[in-house]
C-alpha positions as CSV (number, residue, x, y, z in Angstrom):
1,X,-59.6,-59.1,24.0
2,X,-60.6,-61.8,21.8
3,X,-61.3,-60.6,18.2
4,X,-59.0,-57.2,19.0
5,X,-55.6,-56.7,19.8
6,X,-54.4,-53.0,19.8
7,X,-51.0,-54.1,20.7
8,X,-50.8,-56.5,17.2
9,X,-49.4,-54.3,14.0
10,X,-52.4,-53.7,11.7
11,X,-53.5,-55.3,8.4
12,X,-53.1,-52.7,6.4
13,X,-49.1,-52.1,4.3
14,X,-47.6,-48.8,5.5
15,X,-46.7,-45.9,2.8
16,X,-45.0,-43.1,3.7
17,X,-44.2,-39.3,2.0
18,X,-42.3,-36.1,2.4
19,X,-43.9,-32.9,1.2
20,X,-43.0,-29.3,1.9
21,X,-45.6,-27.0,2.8
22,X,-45.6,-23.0,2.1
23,X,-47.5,-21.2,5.2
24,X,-47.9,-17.9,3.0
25,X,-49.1,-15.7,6.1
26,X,-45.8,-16.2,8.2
27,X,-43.8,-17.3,5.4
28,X,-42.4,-19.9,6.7
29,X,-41.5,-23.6,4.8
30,X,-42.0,-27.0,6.7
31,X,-41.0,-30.6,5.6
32,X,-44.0,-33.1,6.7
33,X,-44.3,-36.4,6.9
34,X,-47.3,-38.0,5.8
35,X,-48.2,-42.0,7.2
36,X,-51.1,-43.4,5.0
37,X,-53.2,-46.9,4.5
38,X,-51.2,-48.4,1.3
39,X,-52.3,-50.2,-1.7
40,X,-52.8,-54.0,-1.4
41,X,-49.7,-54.7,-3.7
42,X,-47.5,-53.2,-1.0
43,X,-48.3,-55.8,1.6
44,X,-45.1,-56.5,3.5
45,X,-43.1,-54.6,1.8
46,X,-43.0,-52.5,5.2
47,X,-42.0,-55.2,7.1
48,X,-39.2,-56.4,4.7
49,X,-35.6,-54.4,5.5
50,X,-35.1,-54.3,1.4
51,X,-38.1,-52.5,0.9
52,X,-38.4,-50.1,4.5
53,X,-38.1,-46.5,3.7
54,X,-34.3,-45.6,5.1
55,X,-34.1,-41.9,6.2
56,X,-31.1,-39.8,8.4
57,X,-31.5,-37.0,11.1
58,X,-29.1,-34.2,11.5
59,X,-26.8,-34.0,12.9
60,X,-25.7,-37.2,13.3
61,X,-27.5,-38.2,10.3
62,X,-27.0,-41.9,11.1
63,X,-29.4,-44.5,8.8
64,X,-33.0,-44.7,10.5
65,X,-35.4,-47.0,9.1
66,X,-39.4,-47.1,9.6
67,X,-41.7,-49.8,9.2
68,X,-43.6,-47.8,5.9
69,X,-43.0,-47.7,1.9
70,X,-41.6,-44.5,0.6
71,X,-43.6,-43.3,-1.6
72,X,-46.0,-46.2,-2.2
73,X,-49.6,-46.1,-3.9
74,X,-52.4,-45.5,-1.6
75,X,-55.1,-47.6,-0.6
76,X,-58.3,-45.5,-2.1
77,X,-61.0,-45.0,1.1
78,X,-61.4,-42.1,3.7
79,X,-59.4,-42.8,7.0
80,X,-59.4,-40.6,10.8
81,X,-56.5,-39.0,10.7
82,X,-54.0,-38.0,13.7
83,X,-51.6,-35.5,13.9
84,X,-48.3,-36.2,15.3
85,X,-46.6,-33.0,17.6
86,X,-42.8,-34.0,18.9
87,X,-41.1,-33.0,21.8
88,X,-38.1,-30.0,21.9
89,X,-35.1,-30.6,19.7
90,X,-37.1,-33.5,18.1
91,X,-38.0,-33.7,14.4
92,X,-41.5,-35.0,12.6
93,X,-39.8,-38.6,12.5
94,X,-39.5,-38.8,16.2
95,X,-41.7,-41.6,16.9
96,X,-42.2,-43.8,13.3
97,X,-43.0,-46.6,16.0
98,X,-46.2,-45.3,16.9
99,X,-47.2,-43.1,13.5
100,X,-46.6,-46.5,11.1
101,X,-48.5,-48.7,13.7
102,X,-51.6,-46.2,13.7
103,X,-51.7,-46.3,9.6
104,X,-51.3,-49.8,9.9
105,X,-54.5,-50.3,11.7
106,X,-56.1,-47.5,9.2
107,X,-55.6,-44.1,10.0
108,X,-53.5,-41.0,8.2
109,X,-51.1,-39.4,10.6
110,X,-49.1,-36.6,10.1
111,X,-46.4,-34.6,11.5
112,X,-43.8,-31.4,10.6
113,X,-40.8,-30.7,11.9
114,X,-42.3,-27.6,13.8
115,X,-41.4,-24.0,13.6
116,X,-38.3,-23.8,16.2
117,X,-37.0,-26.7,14.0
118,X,-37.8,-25.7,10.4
119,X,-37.5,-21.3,10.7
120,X,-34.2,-19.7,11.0
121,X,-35.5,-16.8,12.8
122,X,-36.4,-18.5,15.9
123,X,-33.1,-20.5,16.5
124,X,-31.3,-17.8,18.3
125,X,-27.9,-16.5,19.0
126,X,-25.2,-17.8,20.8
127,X,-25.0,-14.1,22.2
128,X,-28.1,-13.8,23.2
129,X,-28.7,-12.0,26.7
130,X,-31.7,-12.9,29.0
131,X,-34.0,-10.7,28.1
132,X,-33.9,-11.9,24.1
133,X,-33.6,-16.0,25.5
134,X,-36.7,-15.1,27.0
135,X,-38.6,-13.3,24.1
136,X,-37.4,-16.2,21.7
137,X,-38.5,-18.8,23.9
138,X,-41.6,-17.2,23.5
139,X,-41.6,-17.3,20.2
140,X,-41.0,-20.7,19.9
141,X,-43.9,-21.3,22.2
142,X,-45.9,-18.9,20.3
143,X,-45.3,-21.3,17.3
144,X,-46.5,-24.8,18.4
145,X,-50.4,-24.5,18.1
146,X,-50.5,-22.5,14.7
147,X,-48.1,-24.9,13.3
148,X,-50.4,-28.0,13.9
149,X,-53.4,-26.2,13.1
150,X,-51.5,-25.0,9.9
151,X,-50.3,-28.5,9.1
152,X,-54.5,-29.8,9.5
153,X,-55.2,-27.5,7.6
154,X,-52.5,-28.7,4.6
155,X,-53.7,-32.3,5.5
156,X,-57.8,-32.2,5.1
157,X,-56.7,-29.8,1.6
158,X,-54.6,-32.2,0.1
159,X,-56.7,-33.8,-3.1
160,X,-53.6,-35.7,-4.4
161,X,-53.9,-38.9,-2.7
162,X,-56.2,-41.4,-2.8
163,X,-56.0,-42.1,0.9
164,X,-58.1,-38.9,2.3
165,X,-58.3,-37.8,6.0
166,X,-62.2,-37.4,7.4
167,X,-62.4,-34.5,8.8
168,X,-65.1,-35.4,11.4
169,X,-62.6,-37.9,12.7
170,X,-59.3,-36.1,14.1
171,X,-57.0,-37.0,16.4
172,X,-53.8,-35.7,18.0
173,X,-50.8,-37.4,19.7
174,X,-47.6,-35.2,21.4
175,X,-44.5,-36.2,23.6
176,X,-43.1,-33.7,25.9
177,X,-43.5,-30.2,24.2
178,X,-45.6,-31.8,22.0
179,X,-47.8,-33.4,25.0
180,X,-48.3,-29.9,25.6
181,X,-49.0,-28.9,21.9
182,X,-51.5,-32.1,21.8
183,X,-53.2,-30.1,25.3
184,X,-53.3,-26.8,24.1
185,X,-54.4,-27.1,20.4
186,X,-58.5,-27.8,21.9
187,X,-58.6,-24.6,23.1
188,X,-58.3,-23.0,19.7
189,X,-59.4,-25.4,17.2
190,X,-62.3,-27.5,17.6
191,X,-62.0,-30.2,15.2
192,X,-59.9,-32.1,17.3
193,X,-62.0,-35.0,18.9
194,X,-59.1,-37.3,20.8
195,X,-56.2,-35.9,22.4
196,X,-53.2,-38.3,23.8
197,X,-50.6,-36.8,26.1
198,X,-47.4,-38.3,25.9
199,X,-45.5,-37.3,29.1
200,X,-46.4,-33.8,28.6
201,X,-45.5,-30.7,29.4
202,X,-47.2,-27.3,30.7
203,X,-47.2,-28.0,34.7
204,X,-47.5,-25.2,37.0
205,X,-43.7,-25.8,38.9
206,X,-41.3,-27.0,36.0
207,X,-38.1,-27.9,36.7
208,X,-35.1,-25.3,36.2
209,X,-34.3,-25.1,32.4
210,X,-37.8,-26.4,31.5
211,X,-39.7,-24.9,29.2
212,X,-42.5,-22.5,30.7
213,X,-45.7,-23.6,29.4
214,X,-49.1,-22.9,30.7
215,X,-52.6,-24.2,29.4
216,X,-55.9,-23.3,30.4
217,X,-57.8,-26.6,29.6
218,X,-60.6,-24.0,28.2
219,X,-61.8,-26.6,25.3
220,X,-65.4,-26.1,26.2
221,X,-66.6,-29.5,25.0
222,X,-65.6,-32.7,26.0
223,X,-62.2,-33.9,24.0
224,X,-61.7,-37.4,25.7
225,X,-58.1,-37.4,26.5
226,X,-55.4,-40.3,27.5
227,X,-52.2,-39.2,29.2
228,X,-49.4,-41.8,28.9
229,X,-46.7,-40.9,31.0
230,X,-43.5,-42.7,33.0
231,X,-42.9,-42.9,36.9
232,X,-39.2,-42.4,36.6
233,X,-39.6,-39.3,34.3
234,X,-37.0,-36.9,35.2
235,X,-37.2,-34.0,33.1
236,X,-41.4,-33.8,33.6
237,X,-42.0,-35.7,36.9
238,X,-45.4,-37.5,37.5
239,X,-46.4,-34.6,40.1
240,X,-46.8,-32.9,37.3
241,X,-48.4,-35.1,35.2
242,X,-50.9,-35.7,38.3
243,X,-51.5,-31.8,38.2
244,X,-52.5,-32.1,34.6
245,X,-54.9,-35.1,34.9
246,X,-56.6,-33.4,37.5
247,X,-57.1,-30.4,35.6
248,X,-58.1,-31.8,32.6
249,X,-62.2,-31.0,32.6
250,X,-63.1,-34.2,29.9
251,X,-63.4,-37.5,30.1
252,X,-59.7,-38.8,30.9
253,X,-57.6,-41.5,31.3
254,X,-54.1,-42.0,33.0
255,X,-51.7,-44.9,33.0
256,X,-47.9,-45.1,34.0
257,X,-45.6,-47.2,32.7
258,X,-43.0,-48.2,35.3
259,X,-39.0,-48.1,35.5
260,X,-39.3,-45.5,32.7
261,X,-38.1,-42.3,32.0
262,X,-38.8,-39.2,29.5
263,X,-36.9,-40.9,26.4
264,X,-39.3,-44.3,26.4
265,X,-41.8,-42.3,24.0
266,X,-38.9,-42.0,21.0
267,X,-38.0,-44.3,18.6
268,X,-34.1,-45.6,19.2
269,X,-35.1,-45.6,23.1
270,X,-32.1,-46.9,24.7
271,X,-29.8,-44.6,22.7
272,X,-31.9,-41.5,22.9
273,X,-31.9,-42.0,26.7
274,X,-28.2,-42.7,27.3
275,X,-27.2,-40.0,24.9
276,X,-28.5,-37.9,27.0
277,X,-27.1,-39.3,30.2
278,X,-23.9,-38.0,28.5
279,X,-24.2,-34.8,27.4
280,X,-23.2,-31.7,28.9
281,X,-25.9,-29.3,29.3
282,X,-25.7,-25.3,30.4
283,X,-26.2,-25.0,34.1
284,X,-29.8,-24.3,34.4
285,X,-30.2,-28.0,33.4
286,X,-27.0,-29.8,34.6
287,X,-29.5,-31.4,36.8
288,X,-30.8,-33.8,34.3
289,X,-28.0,-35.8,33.2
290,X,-26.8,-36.6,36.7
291,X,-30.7,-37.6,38.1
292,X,-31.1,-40.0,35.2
293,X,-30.6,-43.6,35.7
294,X,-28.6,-46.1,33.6
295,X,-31.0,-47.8,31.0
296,X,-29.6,-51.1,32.2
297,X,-31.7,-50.2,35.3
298,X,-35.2,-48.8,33.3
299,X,-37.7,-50.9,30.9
300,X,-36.8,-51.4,27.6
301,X,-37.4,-50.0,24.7
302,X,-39.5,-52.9,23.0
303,X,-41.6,-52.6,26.3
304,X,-42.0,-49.0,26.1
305,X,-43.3,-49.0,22.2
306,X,-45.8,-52.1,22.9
307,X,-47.2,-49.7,25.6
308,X,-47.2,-46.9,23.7
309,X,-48.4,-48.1,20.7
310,X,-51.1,-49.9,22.2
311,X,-53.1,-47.9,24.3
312,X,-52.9,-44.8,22.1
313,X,-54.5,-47.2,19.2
314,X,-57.2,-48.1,21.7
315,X,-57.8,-44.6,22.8
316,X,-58.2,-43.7,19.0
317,X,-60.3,-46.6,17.7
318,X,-62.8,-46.0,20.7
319,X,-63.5,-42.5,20.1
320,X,-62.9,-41.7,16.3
321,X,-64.5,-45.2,15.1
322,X,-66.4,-45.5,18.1
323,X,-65.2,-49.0,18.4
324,X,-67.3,-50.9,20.4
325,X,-64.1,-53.5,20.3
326,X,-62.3,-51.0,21.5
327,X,-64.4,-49.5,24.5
328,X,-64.5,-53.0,25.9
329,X,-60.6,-53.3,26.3
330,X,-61.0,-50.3,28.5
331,X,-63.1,-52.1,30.4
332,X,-60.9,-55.3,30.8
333,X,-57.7,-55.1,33.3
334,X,-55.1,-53.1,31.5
335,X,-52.4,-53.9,34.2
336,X,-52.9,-57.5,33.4
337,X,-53.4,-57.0,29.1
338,X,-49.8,-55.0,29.8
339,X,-48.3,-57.6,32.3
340,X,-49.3,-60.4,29.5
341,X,-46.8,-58.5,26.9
342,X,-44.0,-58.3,30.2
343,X,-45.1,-54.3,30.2
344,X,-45.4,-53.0,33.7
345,X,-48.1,-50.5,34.4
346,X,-50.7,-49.0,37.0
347,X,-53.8,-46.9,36.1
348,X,-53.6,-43.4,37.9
349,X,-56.9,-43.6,39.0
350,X,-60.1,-41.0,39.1
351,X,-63.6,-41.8,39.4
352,X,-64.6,-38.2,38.0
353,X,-62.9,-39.4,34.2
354,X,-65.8,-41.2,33.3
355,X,-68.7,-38.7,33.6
356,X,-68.0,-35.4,32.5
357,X,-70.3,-32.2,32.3
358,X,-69.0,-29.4,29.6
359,X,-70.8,-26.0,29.8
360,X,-70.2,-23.8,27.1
């Protein structure tokens, strides 16, 4: 659209920080990453490979850089913020494509590396028998909402930047497990006012070896939500994602990005997907490795972040800033706004997404 382009990287420089946060009641510690509008002296310093914050990830702890400052003054103002929920065996850094391009274009977004990640007493044993996999997977489970709400909570109390989040205007964004995080966390906490569903989870039929999540879609007000989600995904296939979208009681959008597969909502997509494609899994899952194709034969990773990126920004700026800009790009002809940036995608469509009744 003339004037606005959701898929362009934002005008504002990129800072990013690292802060631990104590939750007393279940004692448990968690490193956060906080993305934030940055001063005016910082501008392209996120761009520029001497100045990008370089970070590693066990185990492999190989260099990873994001497009963001370490550490970098704050631009003063009151931003929307987003949380940021990642997918199992992920980390809070598992997507710096799409959390630097939201604070680019104005928001705060922040993620933690959530509890089956960050406390000791929900990793498990190796001896484990079924009945304590089962009770731990639970746990885990039991985890995901508290620890966003937890890290909202840290966020909208946090008085020592000069970039602060408005808490009228909050957003959340999940892949996978954290699709189902980003699903679950309206029927607990109202303050959350967008929802995007990256490929989530939570299906009634899961796959063997999937996680077994369930969600009531209880929210009880109208939380206008946007699924993203891939035709080719193997580990969460678009049945599922069909059953979602159809019980999700809010206003709702669907699109599907084609020749893709679970790993196209990571950063590092083509290695993510074909380290996968080569690891051995235990038996409930050796399934997954041997259905996946070659990336050779998928989208690529460029294409995959330009439609991530994109339409979750567009899905933000029209309901937290009620972005008039905004609303009329989801009026244009995505399919051909995504074919113009050589991005392949069809709209899932529903007439019932646009006018939604809520009872209380």
């Amino acid at each position: 659209m003339p004037g606005y382009d959701p898929f362009l990287r934002g005008s504002f420089p990129v800072g990013v920080r690292t802060i631990q946060a104590l939750d007393e009641p279940r004692n448990r510690s968690f490193p956060c990453e906080i993305w934030y509008p940055a001063a005016a002296p910082h501008h392209g310093e996120d761009l520029a490979p001497g100045t990008q914050d370089v970070f590693t990830v066990p185990p492999a702890d190989t260099p990873r850089r994001q497009m963001a400052v370490r550490n970098a003054a704050a631009r003063s103002g009151t931003y929307p913020a987003i949380v940021f929920s990642h997918h199992s065996g992920g980390n809070r850094r598992a997507a710096t494509f799409l959390c630097t391009h939201l604070s680019s274009h104005g928001y705060i977004v922040a993620a933690l590396d959530h509890s089956e990640v960050s406390a000791p007493e929900l990793r498990g044993g190796e001896g484990d028998n079924a009945e304590q996999k089962a009770a731990h997977m639970q746990a885990i489970i039991a985890s995901r909402v508290p620890d966003v709400r937890f890290l909202l909570d840290r966020l909208l109390n946090d008085t020592t930047s000069d970039a602060q989040p408005d808490p009228e205007r909050i957003g959340i964004v999940g892949h996978s497990f954290g699709g189902w995080t980003a699903l679950a966390v309206p029927e607990t906490d109202s303050r959350f006012r967008a929802v995007v569903a990256l490929a989530p989870g939570g299906a009634s039929n899961p796959r063997p070896g999937i996680l077994p999540l369930t969600l009531t879609f209880a929210w009880g007000r109208d939380v206008p939500t946007l699924y993203l989600v891939a035709d080719g995904d193997v580990c969460l296939p678009l049945t599922g994602m069909y059953e979602l979208f159809d019980r999700t009681e809010a206003t709702k959008r669907m699109i599907v990005l084609r020749r893709a597969d679970h790993m196209h909502f990571m950063d590092n997509v083509e290695e993510m997907h074909e380290t996968v494609r080569q690891m051995t899994f235990p038996e409930e899952l050796s399934w997954l490795p041997r259905e996946m194709k070659p990336i050779a034969e998928l989208s690529s990773g460029d294409q995959a972040h330009v439609f991530v990126r994109g339409l979750t920004l567009a899905h933000m700026d029209a309901v937290l800033k009620q972005s008039e800009e905004a609303r009329r790009f989801w009026q244009s002809d995505l399919a051909k706004q995504l074919a113009a940036r050589d991005v392949e995608a069809v709209e899932h469509r529903d007439e019932r997404r646009r006018v939604v009744t809520i009872k209380a």
